[in-house]
N, C-alpha and C positions, 0 to 999 in steps of 0.2 A: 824354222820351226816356230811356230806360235802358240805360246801357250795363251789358257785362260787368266791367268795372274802376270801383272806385270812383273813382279818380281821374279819369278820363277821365268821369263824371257830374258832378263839379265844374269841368271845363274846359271841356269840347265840347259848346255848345251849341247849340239852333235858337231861332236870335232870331225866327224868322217864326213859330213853335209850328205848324209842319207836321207836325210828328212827337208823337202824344201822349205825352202824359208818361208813363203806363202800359206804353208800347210799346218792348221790347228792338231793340235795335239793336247789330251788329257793325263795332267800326271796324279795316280791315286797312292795316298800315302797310307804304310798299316796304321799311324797315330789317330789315323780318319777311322774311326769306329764300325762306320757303312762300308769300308774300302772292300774287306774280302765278298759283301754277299752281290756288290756289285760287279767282282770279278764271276763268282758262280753265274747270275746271271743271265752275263757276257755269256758262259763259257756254253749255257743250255742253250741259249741262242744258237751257236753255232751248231751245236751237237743235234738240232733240231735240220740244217739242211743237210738234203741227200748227198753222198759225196764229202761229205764234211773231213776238213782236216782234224782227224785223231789226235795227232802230234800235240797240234795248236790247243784244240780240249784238254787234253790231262795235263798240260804245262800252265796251262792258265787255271786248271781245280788246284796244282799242286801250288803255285801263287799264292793263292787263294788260303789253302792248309797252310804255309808258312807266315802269311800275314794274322793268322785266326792265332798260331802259336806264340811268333810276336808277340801281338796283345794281350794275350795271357802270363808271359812273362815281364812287359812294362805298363802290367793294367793303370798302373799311376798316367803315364802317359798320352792313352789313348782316350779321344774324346771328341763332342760334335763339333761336325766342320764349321769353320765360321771363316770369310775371307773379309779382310780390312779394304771398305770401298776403296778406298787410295789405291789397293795393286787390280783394282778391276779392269779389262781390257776393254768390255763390251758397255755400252750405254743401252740398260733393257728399259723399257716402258713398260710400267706395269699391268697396265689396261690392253695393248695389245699383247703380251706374253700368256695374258690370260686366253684373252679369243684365239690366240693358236692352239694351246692344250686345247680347250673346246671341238677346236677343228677335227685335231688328231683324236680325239673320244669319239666323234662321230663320225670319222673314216676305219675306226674299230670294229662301231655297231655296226656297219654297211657288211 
């Protein structure tokens, strides 16, 4: 399992190895202020394909309502995400991270 944070690769792990270890993985926390509407989202995304797993949609809105309650109860706590360069995984370029979104904007308009 690969997370985006170094640190979060040395703590968060899968004792059962369900997750390969090659394989990136995103952990969203409710102190992360965006966490719940990036789960909602998620969850319209899904709920937009034909066939779509029901299940997996209302367990990740109901996510979503617990992380929104959370915050409401340790409003002190919650606040914008910010990662300390040191636990970064990935080396981004800023000039080409730009021309990618660009790309993806205009495989939108098409």
């Amino acid at each position: 399992m690969l997370h985006e944070r170094e640190d979060y690769n040395d703590r968060i792990q899968d004792n059962d190895n369900l997750i390969r270890s090659d394989e990136p993985v995103f952990l969203l926390r409710a102190i992360d202020k965006n966490a719940p509407g990036v789960l909602e989202e998620y969850s319209n995304r899904v709920a937009r394909v034909a066939g779509h797993d029901t299940v997996l949609v209302a367990q990740v809105r109901a996510h979503a309502q617990a992380m929104r309650k959370w915050q409401k109860k340790n409003d002190i706590l919650v606040k914008e995400p910010y990662m300390n360069p040191e636990d970064a995984v990935y080396y981004i370029d800023e000039e080409e991270s730009e021309s990618e979104e660009e790309e993806k904007e205009d495989e939108v308009e098409e």
